[in-house]
N, C-alpha and C positions, 0 to 999 in steps of 0.2 A: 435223791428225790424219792417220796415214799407216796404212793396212789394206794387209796383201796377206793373198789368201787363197790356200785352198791348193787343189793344182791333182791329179789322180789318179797314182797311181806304179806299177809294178808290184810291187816288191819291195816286202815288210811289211816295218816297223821290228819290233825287238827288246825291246819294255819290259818291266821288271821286274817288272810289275802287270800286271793288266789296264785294258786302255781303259776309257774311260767318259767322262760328259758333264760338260763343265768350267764351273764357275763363278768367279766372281771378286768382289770390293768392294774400294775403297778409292778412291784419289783415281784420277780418269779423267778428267781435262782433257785432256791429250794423246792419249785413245784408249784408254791401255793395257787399262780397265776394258771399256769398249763397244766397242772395236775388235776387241779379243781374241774375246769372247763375239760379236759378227757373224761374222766370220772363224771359227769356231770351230761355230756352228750345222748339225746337222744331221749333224755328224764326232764320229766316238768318237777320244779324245785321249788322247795313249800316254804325254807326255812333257811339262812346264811349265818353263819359267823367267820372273824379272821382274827385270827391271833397276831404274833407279831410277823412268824414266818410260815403259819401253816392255817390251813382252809378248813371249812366242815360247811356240808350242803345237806336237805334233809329233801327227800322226793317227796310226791305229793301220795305217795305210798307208804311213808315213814322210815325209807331204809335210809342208813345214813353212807357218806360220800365224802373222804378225806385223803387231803394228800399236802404234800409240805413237809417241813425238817420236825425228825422224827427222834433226833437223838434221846429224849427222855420219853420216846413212845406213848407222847401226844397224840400224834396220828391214826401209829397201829394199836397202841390201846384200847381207845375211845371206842374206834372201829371192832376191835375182838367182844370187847364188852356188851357193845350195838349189838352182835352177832343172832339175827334169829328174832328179833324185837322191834316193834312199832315205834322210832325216834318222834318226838313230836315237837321240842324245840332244839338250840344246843349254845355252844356260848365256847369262846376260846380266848384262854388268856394267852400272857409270851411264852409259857412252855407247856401249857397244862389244860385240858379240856374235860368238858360237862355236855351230858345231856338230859333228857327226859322225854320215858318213853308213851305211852300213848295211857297206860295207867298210871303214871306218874312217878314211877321208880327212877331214882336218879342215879347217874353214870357217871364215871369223873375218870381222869389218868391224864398221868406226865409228872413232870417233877412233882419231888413232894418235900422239900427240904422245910419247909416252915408249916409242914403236913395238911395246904391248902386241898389236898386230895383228903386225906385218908381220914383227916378230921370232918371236913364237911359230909364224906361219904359215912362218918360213923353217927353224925348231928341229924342225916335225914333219916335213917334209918329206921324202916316201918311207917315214915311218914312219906305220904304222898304228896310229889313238888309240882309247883305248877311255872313257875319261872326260876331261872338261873341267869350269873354274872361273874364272869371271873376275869381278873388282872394279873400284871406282873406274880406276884405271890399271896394272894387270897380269893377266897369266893366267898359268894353270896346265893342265897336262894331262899326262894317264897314259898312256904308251903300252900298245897290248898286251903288248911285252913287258918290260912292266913300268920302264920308266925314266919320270921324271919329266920333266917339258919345262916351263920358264918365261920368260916374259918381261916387261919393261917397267921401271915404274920401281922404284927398289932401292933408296928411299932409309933404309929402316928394315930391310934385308934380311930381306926379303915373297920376295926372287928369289934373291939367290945364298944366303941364310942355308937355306930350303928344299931347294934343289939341296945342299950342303954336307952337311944332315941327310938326305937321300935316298942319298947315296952309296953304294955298292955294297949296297942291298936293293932290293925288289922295292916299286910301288908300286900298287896297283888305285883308289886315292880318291882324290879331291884337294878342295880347297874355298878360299875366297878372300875374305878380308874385305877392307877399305878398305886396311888398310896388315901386311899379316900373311899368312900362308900357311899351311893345314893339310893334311895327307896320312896314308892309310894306308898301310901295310904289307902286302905277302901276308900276315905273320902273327898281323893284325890289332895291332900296336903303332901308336901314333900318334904323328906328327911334328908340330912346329908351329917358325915362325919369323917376324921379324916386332917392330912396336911392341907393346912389353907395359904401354904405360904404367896399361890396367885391366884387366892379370894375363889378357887375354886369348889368350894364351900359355904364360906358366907356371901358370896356373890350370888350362885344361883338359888342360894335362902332370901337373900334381900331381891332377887328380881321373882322370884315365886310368890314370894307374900302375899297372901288375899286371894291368890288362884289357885284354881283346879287343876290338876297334873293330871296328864294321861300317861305318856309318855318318858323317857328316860334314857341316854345313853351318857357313859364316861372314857375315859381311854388318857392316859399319861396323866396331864396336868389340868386337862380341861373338863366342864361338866355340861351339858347339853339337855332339854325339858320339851315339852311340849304341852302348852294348854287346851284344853278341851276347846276354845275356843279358834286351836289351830295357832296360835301365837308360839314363836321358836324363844327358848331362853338359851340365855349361854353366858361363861363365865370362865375364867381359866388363864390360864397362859394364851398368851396372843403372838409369841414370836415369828411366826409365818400368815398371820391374818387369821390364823382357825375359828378366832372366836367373833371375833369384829367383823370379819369378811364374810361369817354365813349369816349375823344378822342382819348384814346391807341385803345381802342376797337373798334375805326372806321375807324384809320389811316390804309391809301392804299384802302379803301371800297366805295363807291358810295351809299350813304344815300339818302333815300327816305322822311324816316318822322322822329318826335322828341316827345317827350310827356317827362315833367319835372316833377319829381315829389316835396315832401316835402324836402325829401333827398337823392333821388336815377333820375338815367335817364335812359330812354329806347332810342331806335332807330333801324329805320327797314330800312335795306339794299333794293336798288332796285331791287334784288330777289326775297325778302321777308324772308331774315333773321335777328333775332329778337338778339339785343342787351341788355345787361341790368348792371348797373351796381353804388353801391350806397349803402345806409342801407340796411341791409337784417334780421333786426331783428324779421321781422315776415312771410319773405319770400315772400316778394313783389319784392324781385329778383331772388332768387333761385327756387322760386316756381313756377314764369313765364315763366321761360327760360325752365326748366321742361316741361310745359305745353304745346310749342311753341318747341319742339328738335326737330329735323325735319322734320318741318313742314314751309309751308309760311303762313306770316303775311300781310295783310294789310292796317291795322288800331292800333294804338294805343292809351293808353292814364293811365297817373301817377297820385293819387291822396295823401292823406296822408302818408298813411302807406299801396296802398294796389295798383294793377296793375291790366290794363284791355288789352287784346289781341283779335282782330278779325284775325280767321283762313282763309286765301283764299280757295274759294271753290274748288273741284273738275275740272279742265277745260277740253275741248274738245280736242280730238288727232288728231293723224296726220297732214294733212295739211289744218285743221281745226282750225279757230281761233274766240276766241269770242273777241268782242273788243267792248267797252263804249265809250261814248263822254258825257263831262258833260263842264258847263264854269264856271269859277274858281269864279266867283261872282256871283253866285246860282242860279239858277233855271233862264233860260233863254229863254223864248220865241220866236218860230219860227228861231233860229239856229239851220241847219243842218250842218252835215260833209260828203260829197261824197264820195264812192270810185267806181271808173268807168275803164275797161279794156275790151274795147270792142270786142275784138278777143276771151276773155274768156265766152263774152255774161255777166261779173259784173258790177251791177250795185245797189250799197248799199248807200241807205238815213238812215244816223242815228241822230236821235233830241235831244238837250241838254236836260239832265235830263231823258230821255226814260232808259226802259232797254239796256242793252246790244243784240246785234245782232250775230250771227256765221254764217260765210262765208270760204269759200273755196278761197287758195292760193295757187301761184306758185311762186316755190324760181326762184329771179333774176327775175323777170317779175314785170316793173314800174306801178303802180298802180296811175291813176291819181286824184290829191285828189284836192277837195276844198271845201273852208264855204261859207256858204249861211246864208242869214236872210233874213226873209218876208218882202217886201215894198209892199206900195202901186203900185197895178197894174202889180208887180210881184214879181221878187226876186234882192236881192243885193248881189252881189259880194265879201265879205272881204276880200280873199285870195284863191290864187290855189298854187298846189306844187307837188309831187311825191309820193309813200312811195314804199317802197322795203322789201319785206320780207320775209323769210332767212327760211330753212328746213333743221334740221340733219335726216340725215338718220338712223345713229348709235344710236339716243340716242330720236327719233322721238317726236322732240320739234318743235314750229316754234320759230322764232326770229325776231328780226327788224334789217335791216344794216342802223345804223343809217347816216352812209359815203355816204351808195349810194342815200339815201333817202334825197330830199329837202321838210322840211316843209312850209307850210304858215306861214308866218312870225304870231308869238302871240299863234301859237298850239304846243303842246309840247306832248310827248306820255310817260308813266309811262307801264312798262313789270310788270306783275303781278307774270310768269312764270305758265307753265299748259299751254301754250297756250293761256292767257291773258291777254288785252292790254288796258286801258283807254288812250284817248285824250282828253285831258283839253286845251279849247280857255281862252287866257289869257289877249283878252280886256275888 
């Protein structure tokens, strides 16, 4: 078994969610179960991935946190490379891992026999990434500015078939089965390329059609989606329920995230209720859901045989809300998001990638919002709008009315519940 834990950084990572304490179940011979969770002790965890037999965790400080079978120095690579560096997301395939640091330089090691490392680390190079995806033997990754970057091997066109369908649009997602390749769009249309021999291709092409994709996860043979409107797609091999048993288990629900595993899927309600559903031979389903019974989730992530859960923290009460802003193609410079109500005397700047902030609200009182970015000689204007947010008294939550509330066009808000809220700018 190989642990490394994680060591102080200066710069915070940028996660989508907020931090919180990570659990895990499933098979952990190699560590990735009790490696993770030691290494992981005592740290609020911003970021997950699972490979097939090894873990990666990112603190909400950006250091990163790995352990698991280490024979192609998956582990302790990723980890030497991290060494000193603000991690800001990460991604692991069956022997080989990726990350990306808080400026967006990207980090890769472990096997490299179809050069899924050393190609994709020579394709980003100079270029700053904002998401990564890697599988059995290739990766994927989105630059910030928006191109596609892949590598390895291409024998069911997982690599040039994605690149081909990528071509002159813009790209912010990406995701990665065993032999297949998925990507979004700036405008939310979804790509896929790749073995389709169980439609895990032209399945979640024909169930996406006409929708908006936010969302994306792949893993062996199956493909996993999520619409803006919170609707789960799925598609793929089904021999243990994976695909058909998480959309029973999501139909009527509004989905937040998706993490595919080898043969099982999770998915986290916009509440932050934790789905699971797939092999359970080592309780990489039953043991999650266990772990996660209620409780809110706000991160996940499926690897082999084994599941990774981040807890949403503790939030603030009453008419007390904490609320993040981060932009959806990482780490953003000099974007803020306003909230201003001048009869309240509010007046909150919040910076992409910063911590969260807690501010005081009054239900039905319009909060006038808008993004900013730094220009020369002042500031730019991207969007103004409203937000509106909502207080039980009975059950002393706040909420968002999403009805009464106008966003800026391209910002979009995720409920965490507890009382909190992230805003994701989505150009």
């Amino acid at each position: 078994m190989s642990v490394h834990f994680a060591e102080q950084h200066p710069a915070p990572a940028s996660p989508a969610h907020p931090a919180g304490q990570l659990v895990a179940a499933g098979l952990g011979l190699q560590g990735q179960v009790p490696g993770i969770l030691l290494g992981a002790k005592g740290h609020r965890i911003a970021a997950v991935a699972a490979g097939d037999y090894h873990s990666l965790a990112v603190t909400d400080d950006g250091a990163l946190i790995t352990a698991g079978l280490d024979d192609d120095e998956q582990v302790s690579g990723i980890f030497a490379a991290a060494s000193g560096k603000a991690v800001f997301s990460v991604a692991a395939g069956g022997f080989h891992s990726l990350a990306v640091t808080h400026d967006g330089r990207l980090l890769a090691a472990g096997k490299d026999q179809n050069k899924q490392v050393s190609d994709i680390l020579a394709a980003a190079r100079g270029t700053p990434v904002a998401a990564v995806a890697c599988a059995a033997v290739h990766s994927l990754a989105a630059a910030r500015d928006g191109r596609i970057l892949a590598a390895g091997w291409d024998g069911d066109g997982q690599v040039t078939g994605i690149l081909d369908a990528a071509r002159d649009v813009k790209v912010r997602a990406v995701a990665a089965g065993d032999f297949h390749s998925l990507a979004v769009t700036a405008d939310g249309r979804l790509l896929a390329a790749g073995r389709d021999d169980d439609r895990q291709v032209s399945g979640i092409l024909d169930a996406a059609r006409g929708k908006r994709v936010v969302a994306v996860s792949a893993a062996a043979l199956q493909s996993l989606a999520v619409t803006d409107e919170g609707e789960l797609l799925a598609a793929g091999r089904d021999g243990n329920h994976q695909v058909s048993g998480i959309l029973r288990a999501a139909q009527g629900l509004r989905i937040a995230a998706v993490a595919a595993g080898h043969l099982h899927s999770l998915a986290v309600t916009r509440d932050g209720r934790l789905l699971a559903v797939g092999k359970d031979s080592d309780k990489q389903v039953s043991g999650i859901l266990a772990e996660t019974k209620d409780k809110q989730v706000t991160a996940v992530a499926a690897g082999g045989y084994h599941s990774l859960a981040v807890l949403a923290p503790d939030g603030p009460r009453g008419r007390t809300v904490r609320v993040a802003f981060v932009a959806a193609h990482g780490p953003e410079q000099g974007v803020t998001l306003q909230f201003l109500e001048p009869e309240d005397g509010l007046d909150v700047r919040l910076y992409a990638g910063r911590p969260a902030r807690d501010f005081a609200v009054r239900e039905g009182v319009a909060l006038r919002t808008a993004v900013r970015r730094d220009a020369d000689g002042g500031e730019e204007v991207l969007g103004t709008g409203s937000v509106h947010f909502t207080y039980d008294e009975l059950t002393g939550v706040a909420g968002l009315d999403t009805r009464a509330s106008r966003f800026p066009s391209h910002l979009t808000c995720t409920s965490h519940g507890g009382n909190r809220f992230t805003f994701t700018w989505n150009r």
